[in-house]
Each structure stands twice: as structure tokens, then as C-alpha cells.
C-alpha distance (Angstrom), angle and dihedral (degrees) to the residues before:
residue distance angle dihedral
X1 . . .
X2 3.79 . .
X3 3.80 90.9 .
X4 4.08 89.4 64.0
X5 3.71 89.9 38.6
X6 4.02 95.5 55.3
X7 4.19 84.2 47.3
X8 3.32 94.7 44.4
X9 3.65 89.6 47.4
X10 4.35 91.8 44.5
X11 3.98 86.2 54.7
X12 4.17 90.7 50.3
X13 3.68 84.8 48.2
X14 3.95 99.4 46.8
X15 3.96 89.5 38.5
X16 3.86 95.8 45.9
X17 4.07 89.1 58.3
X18 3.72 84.8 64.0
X19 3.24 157.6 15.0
X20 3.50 103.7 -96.1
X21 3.88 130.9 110.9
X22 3.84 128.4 -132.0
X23 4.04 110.3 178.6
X24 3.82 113.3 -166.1
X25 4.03 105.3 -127.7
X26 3.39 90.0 162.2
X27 4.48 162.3 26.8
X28 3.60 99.1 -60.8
X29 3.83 116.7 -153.0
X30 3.45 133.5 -171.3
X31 3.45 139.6 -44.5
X32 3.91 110.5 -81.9
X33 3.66 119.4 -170.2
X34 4.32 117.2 -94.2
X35 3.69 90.6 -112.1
X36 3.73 101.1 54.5
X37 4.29 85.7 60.7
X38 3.58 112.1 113.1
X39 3.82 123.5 -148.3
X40 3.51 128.0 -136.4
X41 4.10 115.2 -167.0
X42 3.74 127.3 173.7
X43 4.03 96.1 -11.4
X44 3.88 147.6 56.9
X45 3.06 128.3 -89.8
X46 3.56 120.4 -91.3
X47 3.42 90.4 -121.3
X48 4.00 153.7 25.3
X49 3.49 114.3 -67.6
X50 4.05 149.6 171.4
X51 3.78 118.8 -139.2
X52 3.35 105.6 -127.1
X53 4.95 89.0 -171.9
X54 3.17 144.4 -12.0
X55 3.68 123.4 -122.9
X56 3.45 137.5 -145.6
X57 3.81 132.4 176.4
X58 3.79 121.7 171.0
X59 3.37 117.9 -159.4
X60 3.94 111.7 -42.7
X61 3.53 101.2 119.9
X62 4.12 132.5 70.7
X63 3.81 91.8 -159.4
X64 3.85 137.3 66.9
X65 3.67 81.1 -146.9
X66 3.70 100.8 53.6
X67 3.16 84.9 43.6
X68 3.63 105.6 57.6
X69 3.98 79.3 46.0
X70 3.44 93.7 62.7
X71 4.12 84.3 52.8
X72 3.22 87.0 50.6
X73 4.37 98.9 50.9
X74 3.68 86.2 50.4
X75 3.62 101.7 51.7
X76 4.01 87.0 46.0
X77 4.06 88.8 53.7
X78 3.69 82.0 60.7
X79 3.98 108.1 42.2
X80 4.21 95.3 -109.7
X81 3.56 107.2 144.5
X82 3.69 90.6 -155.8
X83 3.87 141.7 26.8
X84 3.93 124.4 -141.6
X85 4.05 106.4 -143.6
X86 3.95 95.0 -146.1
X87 3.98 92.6 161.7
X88 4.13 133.0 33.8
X89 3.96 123.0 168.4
X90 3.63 137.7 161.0
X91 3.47 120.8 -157.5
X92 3.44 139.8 -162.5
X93 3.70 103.0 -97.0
X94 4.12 84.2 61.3
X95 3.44 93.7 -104.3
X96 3.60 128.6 125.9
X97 3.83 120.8 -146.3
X98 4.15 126.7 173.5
X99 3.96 153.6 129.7
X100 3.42 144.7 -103.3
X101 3.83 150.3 167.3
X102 3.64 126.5 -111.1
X103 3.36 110.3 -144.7
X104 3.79 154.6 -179.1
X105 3.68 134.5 -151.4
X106 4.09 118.7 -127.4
X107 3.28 106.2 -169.3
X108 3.77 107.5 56.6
């Protein structure tokens, strides 16, 4: 119980900084370290998986790169081991703003 209370309380924290969204779908686990995040872009995953949140990030970020990192922070808050890009846009201010799926494979 305090294990999904001090996640649930990291993703307030990380969320309440910003204006981004991250909407629990799924078991969270525990935190995994940034680097061991996966990224999925423009394909499915090469295997079966639950999606553990949905992400959204509007427009704090003036990289596709920082972006994707910022995917990628999330979906380590919440123990996915990889994070499905679904949406990618630059707009005109220079920032870049999307949404993607933390998820986890099930048939490993």
C-alpha cells in the first residue's frame, strides 16, 4: 500500500510541475531507472502488451528529443519498460507537444 501511494504521489509531483497528463490505465510497478525506457516510434510493438497510462504533454518542450525524454521520465515513474510514441507535433511557437502509451509486454 505505501509502495502505490509514494508512486502515485511521484506522478502528482512530476504532473503538477506541468501541464502534462499521465492517466493510469494500468498495474503500475516500480520505479525503473530513465535509461532502461524503451521507445516505440511509428510501429507496434513487437509484442503483446498492457498499457499500464496514457501520456500527454502539450507543448513544454523545444525538442523532439526532450520530448520523447519527458515520455520516457514518466513511464519510468510508473515501472513501464517502454513508451509507445502515438502522437509528435511541432508547432509554431517552437515547441513540441504530444502523447504516448506506457506500456508493458506480456508475453516475455
Amino acid at each position: 500500500m505505501l509502495r502505490k501511494i509514494l508512486i502515485s504521489t511521484s506522478i502528482l509531483l512530476l504532473s503538477g510541475c506541468t501541464n502534462s497528463s499521465t492517466i493510469i490505465t494500468g498495474t503500475v510497478a516500480e520505479e525503473i531507472d530513465f535509461n532502461d525506457v524503451d521507445v516505440i516510434y511509428n510501429k507496434k510493438p513487437d509484442c503483446e502488451f498492457d498499457v499500464i497510462a496514457h501520456i500527454k504533454i502539450p507543448g513544454e518542450y523545444y525538442s523532439s528529443d526532450a520530448l520523447i525524454d519527458g515520455f520516457r521520465q514518466r513511464a519510468a515513474v510508473i515501472g513501464a519498460p517502454a513508451v509507445q510514441i502515438t502522437y509528435l507535433q511541432h508547432q509554431a511557437t517552437g515547441e513540441f507537444y504530444g502523447s504516448a502509451r506506457a506500456i508493458r509486454c506480456t508475453n516475455n
